[in-house]
C-alpha positions in Angstrom: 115.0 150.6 89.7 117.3 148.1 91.9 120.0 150.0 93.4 121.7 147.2 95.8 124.9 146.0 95.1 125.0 142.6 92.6 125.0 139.8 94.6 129.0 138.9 93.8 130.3 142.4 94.9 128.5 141.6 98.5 130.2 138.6 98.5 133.7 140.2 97.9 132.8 143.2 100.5 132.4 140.0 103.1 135.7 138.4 101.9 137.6 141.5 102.6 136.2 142.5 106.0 136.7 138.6 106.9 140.2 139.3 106.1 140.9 142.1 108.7 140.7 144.9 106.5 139.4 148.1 107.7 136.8 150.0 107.6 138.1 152.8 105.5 139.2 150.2 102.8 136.0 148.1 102.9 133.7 151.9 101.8 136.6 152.8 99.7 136.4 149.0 97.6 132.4 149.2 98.1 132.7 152.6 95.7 134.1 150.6 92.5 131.8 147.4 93.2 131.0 147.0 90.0 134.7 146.6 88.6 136.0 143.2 88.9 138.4 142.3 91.8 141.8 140.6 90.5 143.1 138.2 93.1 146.5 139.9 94.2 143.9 142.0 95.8 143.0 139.7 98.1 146.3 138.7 98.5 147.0 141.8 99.2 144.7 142.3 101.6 145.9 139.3 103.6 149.2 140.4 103.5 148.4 143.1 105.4 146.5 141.4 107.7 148.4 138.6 108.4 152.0 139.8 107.9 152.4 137.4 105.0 152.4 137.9 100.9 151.6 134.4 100.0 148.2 133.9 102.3 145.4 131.8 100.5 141.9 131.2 101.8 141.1 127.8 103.7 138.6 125.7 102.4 135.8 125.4 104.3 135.4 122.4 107.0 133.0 119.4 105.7 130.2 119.8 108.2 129.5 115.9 110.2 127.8 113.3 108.7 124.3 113.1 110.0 123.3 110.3 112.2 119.8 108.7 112.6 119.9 106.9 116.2 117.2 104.3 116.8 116.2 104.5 120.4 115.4 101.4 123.3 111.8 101.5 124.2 111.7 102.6 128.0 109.4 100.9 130.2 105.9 100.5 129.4 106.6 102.7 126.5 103.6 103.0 124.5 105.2 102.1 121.7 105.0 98.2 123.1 101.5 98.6 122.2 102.3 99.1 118.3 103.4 95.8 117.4 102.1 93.8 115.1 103.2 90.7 113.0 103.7 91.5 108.9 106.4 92.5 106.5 105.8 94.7 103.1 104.4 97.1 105.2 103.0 100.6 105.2 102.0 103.1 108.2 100.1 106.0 108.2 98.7 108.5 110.4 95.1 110.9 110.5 93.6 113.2 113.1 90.1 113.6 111.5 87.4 112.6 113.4 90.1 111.0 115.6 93.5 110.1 115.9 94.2 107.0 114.5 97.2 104.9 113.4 96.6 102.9 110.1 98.7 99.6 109.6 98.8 97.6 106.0 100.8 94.5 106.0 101.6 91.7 104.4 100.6 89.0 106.3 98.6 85.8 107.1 96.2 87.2 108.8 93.8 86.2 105.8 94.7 82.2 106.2 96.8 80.7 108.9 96.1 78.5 111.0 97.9 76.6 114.3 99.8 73.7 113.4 99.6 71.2 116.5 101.1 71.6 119.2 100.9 74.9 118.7 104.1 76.3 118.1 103.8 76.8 114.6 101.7 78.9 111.8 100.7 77.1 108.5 98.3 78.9 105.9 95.3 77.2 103.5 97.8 77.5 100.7 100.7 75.6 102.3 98.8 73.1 103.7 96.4 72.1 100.6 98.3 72.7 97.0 99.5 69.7 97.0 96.1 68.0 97.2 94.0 67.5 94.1 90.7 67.6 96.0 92.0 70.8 98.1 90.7 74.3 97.8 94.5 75.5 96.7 95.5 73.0 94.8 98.3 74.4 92.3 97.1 72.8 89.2 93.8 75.1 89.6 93.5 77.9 87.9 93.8 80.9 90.4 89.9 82.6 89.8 88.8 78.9 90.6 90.8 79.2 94.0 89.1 81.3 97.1 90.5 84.2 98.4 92.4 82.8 101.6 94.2 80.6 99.1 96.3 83.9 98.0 100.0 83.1 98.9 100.7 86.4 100.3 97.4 89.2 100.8 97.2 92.8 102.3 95.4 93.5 105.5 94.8 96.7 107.5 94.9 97.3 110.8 94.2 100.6 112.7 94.5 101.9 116.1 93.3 104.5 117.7 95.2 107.5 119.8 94.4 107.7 122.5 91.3 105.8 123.8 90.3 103.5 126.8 87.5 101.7 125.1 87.7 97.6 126.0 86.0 97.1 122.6 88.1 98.9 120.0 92.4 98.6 119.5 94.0 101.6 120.9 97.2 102.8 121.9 96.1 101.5 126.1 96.0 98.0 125.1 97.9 95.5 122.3 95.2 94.9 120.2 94.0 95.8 116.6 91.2 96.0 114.7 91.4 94.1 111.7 89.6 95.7 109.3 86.1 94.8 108.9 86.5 93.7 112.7 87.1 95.2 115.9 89.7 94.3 118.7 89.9 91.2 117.2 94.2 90.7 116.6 96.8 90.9 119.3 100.2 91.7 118.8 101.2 87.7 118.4 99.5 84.6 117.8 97.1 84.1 120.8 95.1 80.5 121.2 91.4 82.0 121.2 92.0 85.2 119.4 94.0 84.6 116.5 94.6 82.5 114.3 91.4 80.6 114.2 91.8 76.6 115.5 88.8 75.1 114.4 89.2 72.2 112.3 87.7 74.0 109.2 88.3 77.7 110.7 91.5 79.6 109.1 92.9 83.2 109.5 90.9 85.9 111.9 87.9 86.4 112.7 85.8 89.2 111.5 88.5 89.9 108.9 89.3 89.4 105.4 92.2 90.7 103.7 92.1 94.1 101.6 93.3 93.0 99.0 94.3 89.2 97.3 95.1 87.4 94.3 91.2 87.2 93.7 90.4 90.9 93.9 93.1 91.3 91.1 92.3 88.3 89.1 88.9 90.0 89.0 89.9 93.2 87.4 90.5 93.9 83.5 94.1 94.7 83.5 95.7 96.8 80.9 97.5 96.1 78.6 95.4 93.1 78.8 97.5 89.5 78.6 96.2 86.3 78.0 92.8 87.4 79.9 90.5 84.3 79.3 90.1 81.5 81.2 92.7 78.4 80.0 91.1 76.3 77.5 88.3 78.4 76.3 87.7 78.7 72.7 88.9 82.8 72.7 92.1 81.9 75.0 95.4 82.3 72.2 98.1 80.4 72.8 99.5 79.7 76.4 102.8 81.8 76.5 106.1 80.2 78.3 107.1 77.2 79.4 105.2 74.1 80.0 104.5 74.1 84.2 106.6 71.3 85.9 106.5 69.7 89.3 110.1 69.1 91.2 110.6 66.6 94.0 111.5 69.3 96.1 109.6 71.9 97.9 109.1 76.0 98.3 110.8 76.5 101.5 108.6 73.4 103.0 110.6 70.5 103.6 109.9 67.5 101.1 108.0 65.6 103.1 105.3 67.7 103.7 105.2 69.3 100.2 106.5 66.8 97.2 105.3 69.7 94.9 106.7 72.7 93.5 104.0 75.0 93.9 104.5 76.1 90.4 101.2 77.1 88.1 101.2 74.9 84.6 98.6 77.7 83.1 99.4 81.0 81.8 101.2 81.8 84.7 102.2 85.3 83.7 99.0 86.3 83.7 97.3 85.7 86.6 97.7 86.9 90.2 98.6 84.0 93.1 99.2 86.5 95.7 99.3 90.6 96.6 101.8 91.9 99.1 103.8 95.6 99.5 100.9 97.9 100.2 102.1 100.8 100.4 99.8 103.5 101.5 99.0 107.1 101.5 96.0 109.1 102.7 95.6 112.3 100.4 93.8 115.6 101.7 92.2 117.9 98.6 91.9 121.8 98.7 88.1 121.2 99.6 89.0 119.2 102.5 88.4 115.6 101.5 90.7 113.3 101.6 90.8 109.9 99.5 93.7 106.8 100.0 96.2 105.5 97.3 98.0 102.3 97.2 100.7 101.2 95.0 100.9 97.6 95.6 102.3 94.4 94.3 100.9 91.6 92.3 102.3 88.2 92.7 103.1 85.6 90.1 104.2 82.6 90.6 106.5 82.0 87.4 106.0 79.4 85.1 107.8 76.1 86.0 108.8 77.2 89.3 108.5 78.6 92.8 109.6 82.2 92.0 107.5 84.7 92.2 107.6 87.9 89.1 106.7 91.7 90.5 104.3 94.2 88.8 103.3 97.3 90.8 99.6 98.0 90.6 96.7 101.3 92.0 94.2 100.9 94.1 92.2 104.0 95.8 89.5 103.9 99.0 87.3 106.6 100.5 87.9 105.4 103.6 91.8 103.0 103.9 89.1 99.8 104.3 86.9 99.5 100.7 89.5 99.4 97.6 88.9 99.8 94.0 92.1 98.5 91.8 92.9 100.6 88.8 93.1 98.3 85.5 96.6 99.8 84.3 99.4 98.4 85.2 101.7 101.2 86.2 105.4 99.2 85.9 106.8 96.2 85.0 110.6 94.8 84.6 112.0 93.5 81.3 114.0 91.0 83.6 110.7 89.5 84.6 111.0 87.9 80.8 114.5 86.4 81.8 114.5 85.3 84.9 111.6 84.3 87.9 111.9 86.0 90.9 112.0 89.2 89.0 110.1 92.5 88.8 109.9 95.9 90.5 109.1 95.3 94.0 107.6 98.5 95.7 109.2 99.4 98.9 107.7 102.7 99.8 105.3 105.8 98.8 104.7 109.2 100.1 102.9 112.1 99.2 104.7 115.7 99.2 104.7 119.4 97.2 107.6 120.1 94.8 110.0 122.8 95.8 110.2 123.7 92.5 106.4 124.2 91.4 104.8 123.7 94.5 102.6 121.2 92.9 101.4 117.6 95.2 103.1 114.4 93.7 103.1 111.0 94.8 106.5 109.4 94.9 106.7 105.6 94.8 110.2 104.1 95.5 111.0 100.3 94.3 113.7 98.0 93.7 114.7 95.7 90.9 114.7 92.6 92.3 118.5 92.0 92.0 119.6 95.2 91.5 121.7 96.3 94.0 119.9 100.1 94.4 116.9 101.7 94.3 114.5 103.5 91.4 111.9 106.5 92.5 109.0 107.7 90.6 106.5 110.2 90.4 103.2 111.7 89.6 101.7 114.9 89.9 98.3 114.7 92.3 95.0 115.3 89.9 93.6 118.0 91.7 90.0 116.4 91.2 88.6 114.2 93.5 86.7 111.3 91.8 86.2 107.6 92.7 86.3 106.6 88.8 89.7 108.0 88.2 92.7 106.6 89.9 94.2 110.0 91.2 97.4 110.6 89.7 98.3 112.3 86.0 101.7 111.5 83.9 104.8 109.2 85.2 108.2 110.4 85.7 111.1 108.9 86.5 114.5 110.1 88.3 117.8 110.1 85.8 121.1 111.7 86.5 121.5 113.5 89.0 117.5 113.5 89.9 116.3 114.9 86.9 112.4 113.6 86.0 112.2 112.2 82.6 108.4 110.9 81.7 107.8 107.2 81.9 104.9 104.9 80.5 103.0 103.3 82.1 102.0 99.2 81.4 105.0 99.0 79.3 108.3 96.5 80.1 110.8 98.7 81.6 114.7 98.8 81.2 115.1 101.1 83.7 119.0 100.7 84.7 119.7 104.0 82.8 117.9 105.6 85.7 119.0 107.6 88.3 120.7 104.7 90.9 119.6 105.1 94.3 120.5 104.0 98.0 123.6 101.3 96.3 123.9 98.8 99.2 125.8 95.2 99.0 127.3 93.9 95.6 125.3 90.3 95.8 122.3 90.3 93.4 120.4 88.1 95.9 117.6 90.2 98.1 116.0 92.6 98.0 116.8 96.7 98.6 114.5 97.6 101.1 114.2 101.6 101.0 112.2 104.3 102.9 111.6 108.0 102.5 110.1 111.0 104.7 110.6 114.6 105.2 111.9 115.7 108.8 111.8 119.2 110.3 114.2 120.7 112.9 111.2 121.7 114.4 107.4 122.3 114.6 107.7 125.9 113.3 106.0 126.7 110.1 108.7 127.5 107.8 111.4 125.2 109.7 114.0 124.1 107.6 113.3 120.6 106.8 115.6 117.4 104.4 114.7 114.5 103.0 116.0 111.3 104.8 116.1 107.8 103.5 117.1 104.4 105.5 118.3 101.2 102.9 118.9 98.0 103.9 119.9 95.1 102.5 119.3 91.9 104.7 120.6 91.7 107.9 123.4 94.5 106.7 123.7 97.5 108.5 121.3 99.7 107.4 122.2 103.5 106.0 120.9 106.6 105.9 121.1 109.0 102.6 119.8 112.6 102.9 119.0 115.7 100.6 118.1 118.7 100.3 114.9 118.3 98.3 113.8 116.0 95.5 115.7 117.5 93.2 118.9 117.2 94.0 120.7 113.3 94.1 120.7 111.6 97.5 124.1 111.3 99.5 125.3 108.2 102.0 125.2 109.9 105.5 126.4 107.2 108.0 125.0 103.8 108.9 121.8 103.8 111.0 123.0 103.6 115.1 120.1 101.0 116.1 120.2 100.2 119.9 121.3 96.4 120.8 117.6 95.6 121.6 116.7 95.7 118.3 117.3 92.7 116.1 116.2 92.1 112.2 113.7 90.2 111.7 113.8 87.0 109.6 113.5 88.2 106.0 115.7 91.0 107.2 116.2 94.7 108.0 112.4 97.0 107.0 111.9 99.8 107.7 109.2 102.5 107.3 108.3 105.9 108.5 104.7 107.4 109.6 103.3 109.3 106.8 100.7 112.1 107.2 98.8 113.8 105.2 99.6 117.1 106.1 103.4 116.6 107.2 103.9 119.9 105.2 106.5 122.8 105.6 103.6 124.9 106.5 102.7 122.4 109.2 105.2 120.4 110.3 104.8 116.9 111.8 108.3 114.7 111.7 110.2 116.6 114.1 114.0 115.4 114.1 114.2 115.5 117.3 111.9 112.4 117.9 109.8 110.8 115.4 108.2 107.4 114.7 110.1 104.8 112.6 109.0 101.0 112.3 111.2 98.0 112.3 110.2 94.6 111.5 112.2 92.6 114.2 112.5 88.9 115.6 110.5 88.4 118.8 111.4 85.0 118.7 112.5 83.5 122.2 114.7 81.2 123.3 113.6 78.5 124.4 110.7 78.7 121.8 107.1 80.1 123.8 103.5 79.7 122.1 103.4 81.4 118.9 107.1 81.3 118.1 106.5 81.0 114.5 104.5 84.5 114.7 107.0 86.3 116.1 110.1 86.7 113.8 108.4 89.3 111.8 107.0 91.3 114.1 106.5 95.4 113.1 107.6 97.2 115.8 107.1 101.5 116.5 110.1 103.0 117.8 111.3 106.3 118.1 114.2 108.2 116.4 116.2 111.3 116.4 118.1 113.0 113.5 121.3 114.8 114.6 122.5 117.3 113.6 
């Protein structure tokens, strides 16, 4: 039988010695806990302890706002060696076999090329849509088109900690391996390195992007659309508007590009680009581990430049070789009203309920135009097997971060969700948004909270904590960046290193200095070779969490 005192009467024995009352009094009161305690008791009380009759209790003090500072690199930092150029971008880290820093952006290292003299970057797609004989001509239909003519693709880099090999990237010198090569990318655009200059060379050599508008073009995806190829005698009806060409051009002046860049086929249907790769390696209780990537296609809407957003699944054995799932996991209803629409993924990480103690994935995205932020989540399948995609049922946060199942495939009206991160009032941009767990310190057991930074442009960013992933975020203070650091030219990104075992019983994100990434502008003034590379380039910095 449980003979301690109910929780309430310890709490009213603590009230009354906090209010000066003696000893005597306190055993006397702890002998009739378990009648209730009227209030002109304590009032009592604190008229005798105070001299007063009419004493109440103070409410407690709010404790600070917590403050994420964004420190200078100090000279020859290492961190100068973990730059690279990209945006939509995902980092993660492993220690098995060795230590080694994995890098998936969004950028053209699949298909750019110098544009004389020099100073500038151009890709196969800017440079040839306009041309009826070229390879990315925009009245072709995108599975006639090669992979390098993908607007946007994913690439992986890696490096390794430490090393001093002259052949492979690590953290002694400022290359990357891009995957399948080696030491083959420095951290900007270097004449002999990359981008390739020969007059029929593009993008990097020894490397092909991950992922493109061809790798999902070749998949079945569910629910299937208007699969077939355009004028074949199974393909129903084309869907939307007729495609139209405008005088004017997609962020190319005129006079280079009379085009619009816009798809006259089906365009809702087939992928012209893949960017966002947002990456997790996963370890299972046998200790494999397998990658996960929710991703975004890219569709360049019917009739215009715009681009719609539909997050996609693709697992590796390795973070090089990727399988993408057929199922759709989310798409926007606004990406039926309006282009440049759709659920555009801005983070994922992997962590254990508090509540269950089960693994879930947890994918974070915006609405284009929404002004805030939607999370998701799934429950890890505890069963490792290439031919299943790795996670189980969908849920969404409503409320006050309650999980409510989703569907998967379907068009979503999400804005009855839970809203997250609410930065700026214009519905132009998007809500950039990042999550990771920090610890006070490496001790198992530490007490650890959930941070978030969101940005908006070139706004200040914020930061949003909480106790656990159960409980609704709350705005901290704006992020304290130091004056080095400059947003790059899309905007403020940011992402955090994610392990796979940053866990409470094994703590990795210490507060008191952890990585986060920045994209920045590197640009320079007057312009240097390469200038076009440089205002999006990924930067490692460190951070500390106070208190």
């Amino acid at each position: 039988m449980n003979t301690r005192p109910p929780l309430k009467s310890l709490v009213r024995l603590l009230a009354l010695v906090g209010l000066g009352v003696s000893g005597n009094e306190v055993l006397a009161q702890s002998r009739v806990l378990s009648q209730p305690l009227p209030r002109a008791a304590l009032v009592g009380a604190g008229a005798r302890a105070f001299g007063t009759s009419a004493w109440t209790v103070a409410p407690p003090a709010s404790p600070p706002p917590r403050t994420l500072t964004v420190l200078a690199n100090t000279a020859a930092s290492k961190n100068d060696n973990f730059r690279a150029q990209g945006g939509g971008y995902s980092v993660s880290f492993t220690r098995n076999p060795t230590a080694t820093y994995h890098l998936y952006a969004t950028f053209g290292y699949h298909n750019r090329k110098w544009k004389l003299p020099q100073q500038e970057l151009r890709s196969l797609y800017q440079m040839t849509e306009c041309t009826p004989t070229g390879p990315c001509y925009y009245k072709k239909d995108p599975r006639d088109q090669e992979p390098r003519c993908s607007t946007d693709a994913i690439s992986y880099l890696w490096k390794r900690v430490p090393c001093a090999s002259s052949t492979v990237a690590c953290q002694n010198n400022d290359r990357w391996n891009a995957w399948p090569g080696l030491f083959n990318v420095t951290t900007f655009p270097t004449i002999g390195i990359w981008p390739l200059s020969g007059a029929n060379e593009w993008g990097t050599a020894g490397h092909r992007a991950i992922i493109d508008h061809q790798t999902i073009n070749n998949v079945q995806l569910q629910p299937a659309g208007t699969n077939c190829k355009p004028g074949s005698v199974y393909c129903p009806p084309k869907t939307g508007l007729a495609g139209t060409v405008t005088p004017t051009g997609c962020g190319v002046c005129a006079s280079e590009k009379p085009c619009s860049g816009a798809h006259p086929y089906n365009p809702d249907e087939w992928a012209t680009g893949a960017a966002n790769g947002k990456v997790v390696p996963y370890r299972y209780a046998d200790g494999s581990t397998r990658w996960f990537m929710a991703f975004n296609s890219m569709i360049h809407n019917d009739g215009t430049a715009s681009d719609i957003w539909r997050i996609l699944w693709a697992t590796s054995p390795n973070g090089g070789n990727w399988t993408i799932h057929p199922d759709i996991l989310f798409r926007s209803i606004f990406e039926t009203i309006h282009p440049n629409h759709g659920f555009l993924v801005t983070d994922m990480f992997t962590d254990a309920d508090v509540l269950t103690g089960n693994d879930y994935f947890y994918v974070v995205f915006n609405d284009v135009g929404a002004n805030y932020s939607y999370l998701v989540r799934s429950a890890v399948d505890p069963v490792n097997m290439s031919t299943i995609p790795g996670y189980t049922t969908w849920e969404v946060a409503v409320g006050t971060m309650q999980w409510q199942p989703i569907a998967i495939g379907q068009l979503q009206d999400l804005r009855g969700a839970a809203h997250l991160f609410e930065i700026g009032t214009s519905e132009f941009g998007v809500r950039q948004a990042s999550i990771t767990r920090v610890f006070d310190s490496a001790t198992p057991g530490s007490t650890s909270r959930y941070i978030a930074i969101a940005s908006w442009l070139n706004t200040p960013p914020q930061l949003w904590s909480t106790p656990n992933l159960s409980t609704m975020f709350t705005f901290e203070s704006n992020v304290v960046l130091d004056p080095s650091i400059q947003p790059g030219d899309w905007g403020w990104e940011f992402g955090f290193t994610h392990h796979a075992d940053n866990t409470a019983s094994n703590p990795r994100t210490i507060k008191t200095g952890f990585d986060l990434w920045v994209t920045e502008d590197e640009t320079t003034n007057p312009p240097i070779l390469g200038t076009a590379g440089r205002a999006r380039t990924v930067t490692r910095r460190t951070a500390v969490l106070t208190p």
